[in-house]
N, C-alpha and C positions, 0 to 999 in steps of 0.2 A: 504493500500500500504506500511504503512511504517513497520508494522509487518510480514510483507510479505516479504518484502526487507531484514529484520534482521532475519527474519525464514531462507530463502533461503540462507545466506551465513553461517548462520552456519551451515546447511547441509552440504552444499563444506568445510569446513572446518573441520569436522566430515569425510567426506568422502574421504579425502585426508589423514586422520591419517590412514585407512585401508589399509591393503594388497591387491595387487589387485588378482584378481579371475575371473572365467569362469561363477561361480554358482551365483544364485541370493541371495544377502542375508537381502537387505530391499528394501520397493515402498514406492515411494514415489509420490502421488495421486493428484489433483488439479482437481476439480469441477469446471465448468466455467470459464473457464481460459481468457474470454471474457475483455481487457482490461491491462490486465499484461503480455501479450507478442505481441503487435501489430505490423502489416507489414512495418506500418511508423511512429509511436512516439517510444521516448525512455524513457519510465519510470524505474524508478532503478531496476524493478524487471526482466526486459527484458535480463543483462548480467548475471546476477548468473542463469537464466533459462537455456539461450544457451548454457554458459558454464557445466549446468548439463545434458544437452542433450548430449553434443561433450561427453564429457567424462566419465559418472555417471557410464556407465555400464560397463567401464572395471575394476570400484573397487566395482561391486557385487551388485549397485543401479540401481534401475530400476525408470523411471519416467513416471506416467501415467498422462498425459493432457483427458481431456474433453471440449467440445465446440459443438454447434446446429450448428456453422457455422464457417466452414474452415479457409473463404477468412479473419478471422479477426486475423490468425497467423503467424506469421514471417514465411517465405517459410524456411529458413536457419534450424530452428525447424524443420519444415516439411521432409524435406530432412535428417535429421540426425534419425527419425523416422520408426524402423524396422519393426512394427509389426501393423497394421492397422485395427479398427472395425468401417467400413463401412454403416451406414444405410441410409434410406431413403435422400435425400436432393432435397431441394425446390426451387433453382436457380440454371441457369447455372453457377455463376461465384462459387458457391459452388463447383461445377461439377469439373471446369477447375482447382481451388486448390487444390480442391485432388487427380486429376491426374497429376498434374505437381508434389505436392511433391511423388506419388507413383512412377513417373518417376528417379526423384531424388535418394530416396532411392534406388531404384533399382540399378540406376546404382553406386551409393555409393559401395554398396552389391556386384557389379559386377554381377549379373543376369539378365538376359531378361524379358523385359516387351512388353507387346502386348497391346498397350493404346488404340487401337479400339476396342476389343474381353471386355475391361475394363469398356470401357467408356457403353458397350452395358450395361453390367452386371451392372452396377451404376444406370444406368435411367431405369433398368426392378425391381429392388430393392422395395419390397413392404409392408405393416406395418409389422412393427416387424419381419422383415428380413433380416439380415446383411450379410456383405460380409466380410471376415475374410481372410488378403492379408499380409504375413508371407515372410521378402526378401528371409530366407532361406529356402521357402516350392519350390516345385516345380509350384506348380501352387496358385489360390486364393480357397477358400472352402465358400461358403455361407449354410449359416443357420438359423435356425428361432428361434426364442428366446421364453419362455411361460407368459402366461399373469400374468404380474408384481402387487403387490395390498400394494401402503404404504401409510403410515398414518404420513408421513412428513407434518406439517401445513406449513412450512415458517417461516420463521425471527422471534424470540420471539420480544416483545412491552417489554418495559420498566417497565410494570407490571408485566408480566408476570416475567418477570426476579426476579423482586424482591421480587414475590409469593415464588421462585424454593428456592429463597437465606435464605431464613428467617429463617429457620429451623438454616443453617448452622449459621447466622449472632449472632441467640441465644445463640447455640453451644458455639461460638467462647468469646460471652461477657462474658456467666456465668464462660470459663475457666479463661479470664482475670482479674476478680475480687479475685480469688483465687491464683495467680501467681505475683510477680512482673517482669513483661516484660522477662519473662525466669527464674528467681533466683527470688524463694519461699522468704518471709518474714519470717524470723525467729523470733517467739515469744516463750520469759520464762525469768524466773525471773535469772538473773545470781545472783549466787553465791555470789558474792560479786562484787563491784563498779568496775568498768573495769576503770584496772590502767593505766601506761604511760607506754610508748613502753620499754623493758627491756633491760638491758645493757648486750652483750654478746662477749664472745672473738671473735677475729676477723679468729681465725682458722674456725668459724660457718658462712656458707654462708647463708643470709636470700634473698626469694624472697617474694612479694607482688602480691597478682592475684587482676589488675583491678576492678575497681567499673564498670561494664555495665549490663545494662538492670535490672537495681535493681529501684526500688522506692527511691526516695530522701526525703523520711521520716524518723523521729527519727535518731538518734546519729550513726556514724558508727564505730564500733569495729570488731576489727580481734582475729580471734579466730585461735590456732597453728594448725600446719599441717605438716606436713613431704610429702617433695617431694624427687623423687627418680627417677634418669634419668640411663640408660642403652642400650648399645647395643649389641644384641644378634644374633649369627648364626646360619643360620638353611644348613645342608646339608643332602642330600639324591640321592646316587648315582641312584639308581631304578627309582624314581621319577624323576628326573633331577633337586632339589629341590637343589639353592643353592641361598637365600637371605638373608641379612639383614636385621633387625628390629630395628628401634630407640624407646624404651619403654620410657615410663613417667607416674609415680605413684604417684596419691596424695590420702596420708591417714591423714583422720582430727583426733586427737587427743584430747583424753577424760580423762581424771582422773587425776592423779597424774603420770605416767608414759606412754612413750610410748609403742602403743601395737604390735602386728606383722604386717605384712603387707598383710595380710589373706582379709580383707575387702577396699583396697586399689582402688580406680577407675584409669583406663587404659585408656592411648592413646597411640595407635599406629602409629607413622612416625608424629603425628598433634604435633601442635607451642601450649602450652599453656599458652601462654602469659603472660608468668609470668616477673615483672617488678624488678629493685632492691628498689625503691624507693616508700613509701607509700603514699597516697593520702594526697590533701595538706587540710588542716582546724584541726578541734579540732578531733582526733581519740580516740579511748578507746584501749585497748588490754587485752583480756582475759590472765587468769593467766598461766601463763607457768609450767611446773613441770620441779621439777630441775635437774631431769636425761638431759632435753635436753639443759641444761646450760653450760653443761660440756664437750668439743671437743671430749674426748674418745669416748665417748658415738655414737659419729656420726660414727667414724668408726667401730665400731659393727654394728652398720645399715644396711654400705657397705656390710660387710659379710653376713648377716641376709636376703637381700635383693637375693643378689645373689643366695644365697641357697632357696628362696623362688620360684623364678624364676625359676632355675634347678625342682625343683620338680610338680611346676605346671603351666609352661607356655611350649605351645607349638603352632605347626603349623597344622591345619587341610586343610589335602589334601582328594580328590575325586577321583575316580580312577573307570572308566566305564571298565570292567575287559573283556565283547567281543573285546571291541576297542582296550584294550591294551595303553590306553591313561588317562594321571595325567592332573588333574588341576595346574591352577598356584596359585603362592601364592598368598594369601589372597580374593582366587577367590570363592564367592560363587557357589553353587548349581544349582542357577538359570542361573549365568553367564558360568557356565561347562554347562549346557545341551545345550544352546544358541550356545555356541563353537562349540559344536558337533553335531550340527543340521547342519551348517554352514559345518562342515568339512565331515561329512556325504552326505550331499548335493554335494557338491564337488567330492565326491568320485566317488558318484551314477551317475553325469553325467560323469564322465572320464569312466567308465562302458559302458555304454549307448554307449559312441562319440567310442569308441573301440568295441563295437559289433555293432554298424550300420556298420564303418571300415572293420569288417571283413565279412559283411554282403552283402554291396555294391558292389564288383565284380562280387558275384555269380549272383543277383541276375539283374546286369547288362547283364551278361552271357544268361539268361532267355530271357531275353527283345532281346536281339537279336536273338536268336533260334527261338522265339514266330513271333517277325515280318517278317521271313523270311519265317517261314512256315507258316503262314497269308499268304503271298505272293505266296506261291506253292500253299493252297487252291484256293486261288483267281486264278492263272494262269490256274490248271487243270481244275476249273469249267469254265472258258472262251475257255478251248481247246476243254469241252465235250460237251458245247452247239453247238461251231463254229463246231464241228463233226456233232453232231446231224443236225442242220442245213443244212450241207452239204450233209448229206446221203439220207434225204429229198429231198431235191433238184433233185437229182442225180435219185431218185427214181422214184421220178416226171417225169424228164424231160423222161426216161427210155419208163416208162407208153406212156405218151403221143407222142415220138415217135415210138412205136409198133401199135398204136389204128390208128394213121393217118398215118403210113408210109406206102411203096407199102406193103414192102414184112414184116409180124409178126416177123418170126421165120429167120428173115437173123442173118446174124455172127454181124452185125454191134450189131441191137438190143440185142442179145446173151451175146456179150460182156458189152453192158453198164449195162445189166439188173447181171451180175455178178459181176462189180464194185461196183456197188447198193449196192448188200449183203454184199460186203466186208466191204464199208464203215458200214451197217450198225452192223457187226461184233463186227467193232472199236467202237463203242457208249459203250459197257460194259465193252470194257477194260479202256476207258478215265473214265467214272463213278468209276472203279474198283479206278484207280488214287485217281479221286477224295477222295473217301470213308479213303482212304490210310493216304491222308495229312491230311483232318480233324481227322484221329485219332490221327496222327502224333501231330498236334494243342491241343488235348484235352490231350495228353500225357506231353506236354511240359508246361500247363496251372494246368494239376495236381500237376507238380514236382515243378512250381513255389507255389501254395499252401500248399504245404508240407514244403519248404521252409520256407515261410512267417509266417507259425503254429510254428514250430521249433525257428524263429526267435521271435515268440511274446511271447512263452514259456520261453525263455533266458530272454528276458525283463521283464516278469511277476516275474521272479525270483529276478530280481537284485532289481526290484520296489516295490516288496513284504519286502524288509528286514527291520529288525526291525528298530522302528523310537527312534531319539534321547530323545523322550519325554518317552517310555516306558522304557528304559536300566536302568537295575538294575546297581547302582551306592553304594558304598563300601568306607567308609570315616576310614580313619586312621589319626594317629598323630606324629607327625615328632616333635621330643623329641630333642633339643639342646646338646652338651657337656659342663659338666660344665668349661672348659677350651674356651670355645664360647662365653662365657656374660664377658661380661668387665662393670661391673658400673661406669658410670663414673662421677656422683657426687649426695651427698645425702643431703638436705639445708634445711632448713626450712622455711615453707610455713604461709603465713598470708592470710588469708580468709577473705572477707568483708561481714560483716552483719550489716544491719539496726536496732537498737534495740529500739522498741516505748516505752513509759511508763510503759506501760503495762505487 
């Protein structure tokens, strides 16, 4: 619960930095959700759920709950709940919670629901047959699912765990015997006895980088370094490329003079803690050379650095050349195609919601044409039966008054026996009718299928475009002026190393 609790709000806090959006752009999943959202306790993880329900999917998050049994989650959940997979279920009051939140949502949704035509379909639901109830489909769709085959055991034992771990437990000690806590133990014989901290003009700024995560063995001495701080401009009109860089260079320093700053390690925009004041006890200091004794010296550096800079520091942008769209800075590769999967997706459904849009009138257009001449079928076959019936009749009654009447051949009989023919005249021309609307129907049932071809053909095309994972991506480098780097100081750096006997 309590990992759960701290998992769940740093989602909403993650999720609230995002842009909001239409498309989906992460799910977030919960198995048995049996216990962490209940109808009436309130466990902590009860408000960052709701709250991810209410809101989750207007900034691109989707939230999938799982549960055997309804009645054991907050209706409020329920109710804010769009998209529903239905199976089997073994009590009524199972029944009643998931029609009360289906009812819910729905009308959240603003759509109709027909909770008896629902409730039918819920209790005729059979193995492995689900009912899949969508607020913004028109109707529910069920379907059957194929047989599932895993080889999930359940909850590892305590053994087990620490069978899986032991590999990695090995892994991890044989590297820590080789390492001190991050910062390698330095062993060699120096040079000579590591003297006392050197006196320097005060025009020379020194920083000290912290003792941590070092071993507390053998004598510590600092060994010189050159640090070297700068900030740097990057623009690029094309790209939209216009940031700042806070550089920080430490080069440890070897021999009797300092060297370039060709093998110098880089941090970009990071604090590296460098202190002005050295650790307190007995210290050693390796030997300095006495190019770095001398304040000139340091502003050659400035220049040296800067020129170092201009010629090999730059900005690496990405640039997917279909899209017409740049990375940001200092944006990997993986986090450009992620962007553009996201912005793609986006695109694909504004596509999509725009050709349904232009899709939905016509084919609204159909549905009425179709139900109308449904309705002419329907009416001429009730006018050519009630004819036929009639003519029957008439024919009938014709017959059997000739056979019993006085006279055969009188005018009366003459006459009915002529109305007879006529009505039965009329039977070919109402069938004729008929024949007429059902072509009518099969005419108006074609043009809606040619339609709906045309319209899945536009779809197939928009769905079909290439994905953000295949796009060929094209990397360049965004080169500074040297009128953009302002160094803004270059000091001297003391290094801590342990030094054993040895």
């Amino acid at each position: 619960m309590f990992f759960l609790t701290i998992l769940l709000n740093e989602v909403i806090g993650w999720m609230r930095a995002q842009p909001g959006t239409s498309s989906l752009r992460a799910l977030l999943y919960m198995d048995e959700v049996f216990g962490y959202f209940p109808p009436t306790a309130n466990p902590p993880t009860k408000t960052p759920m709701l709250t991810l329900l209410k809101q989750a999917r207007a900034y691109g998050l989707g939230v999938v709950l799982a549960t055997q049994n309804p009645v054991d989650l907050d209706y409020k959940g329920l109710a804010n709940a769009g998209t529903w997979f239905i199976g089997r279920l073994q009590t009524e009051r199972d029944k009643l919670r998931v029609l009360d939140g289906l009812e819910g949502a729905s009308a959240a949704a603003g759509s109709s629901f027909n909770r008896a035509e629902m409730e039918k379909i819920i209790s005729g639901l059979g193995n492995r047959v689900f009912l899949l109830n969508n607020v913004h489909d028109d109707g529910p769709i069920v379907f059957q699912s194929r047989f599932v085959l895993s080889y999930l055991r359940g909850p590892l034992t305590r053994d087990q765990i620490a069978t899986l771990m032991a590999s990695r437990k090995a892994a991890a000690g044989g590297g820590a015997e080789g390492s001190g806590g991050g910062s390698q133990t330095v062993r060699h014989t120096l040079g000579g006895a590591a003297g006392q901290r050197p006196v320097l003009p005060p025009e020379i700024p020194e920083r000290f980088q912290p003792e941590r995560g070092m071993k507390r063995e053998g004598r510590l001495v600092y060994h010189p370094a050159l640090v070297g701080t700068a900030r740097v401009h990057f623009t690029q009109v094309k790209s939209g490329v216009d940031v700042w860089e806070t550089l920080t260079l430490l080069k440890p320093v070897d021999g009797n003079a300092p060297t370039a700053w060709d093998d110098a390690e880089f941090f970009v925009d990071e604090d590296t803690e460098l202190e002005k004041s050295p650790a307190a006890g007995d210290c050693g200091y390796e030997p300095l050379p006495a190019e770095l004794m001398r304040a000139k010296s340091f502003a050659g550096l400035s220049g040296e650095l800067r020129d170092f800079l201009y010629r090999t520091h730059s900005l690496l942008v990405w640039k997917a050349t279909e899209l017409k769209l740049f990375s940001k800075p200092n944006e990997s590769e993986g986090e450009f195609r992620a962007r553009l999967s996201q912005n793609v997706r986006e695109q694909r459904d504004l596509q999509v919601e725009k050709l349904r849009a232009k899709y939905a009138p016509k084919l609204k257009l159909l549905d009425d044409r179709e139900r109308r001449a449904r309705q002419k079928v329907e009416r001429e076959q009730t006018q050519a039966s009630t004819q036929k019936m009639s003519s029957i009749l008439s024919m009938g009654s014709t017959i059997l008054g000739a056979v019993f009447g006085n006279k055969l051949a009188s005018a009366s009989n003459i006459g009915k026996a002529t109305t007879a023919a006529k009505n039965f005249s009329k039977i070919g021309a109402q069938q004729q009718d008929v024949a007429q609307a059902q072509e009518s129907l099969a005419a108006i049932a074609s043009e809606r299928a040619d339609l709906e071809a045309k319209f899945e053909a536009e779809l197939g095309v928009i769905e079909s475009q290439e994905s953000p994972e295949s796009l060929h991506l094209e990397s360049f480098e965004v080169k500074p002026k040297k009128t953009d780097i302002t160094v803004t100081q270059v000091a001297l750096a003391w290094i801590p190393r342990r030094m054993e006997a040895d």
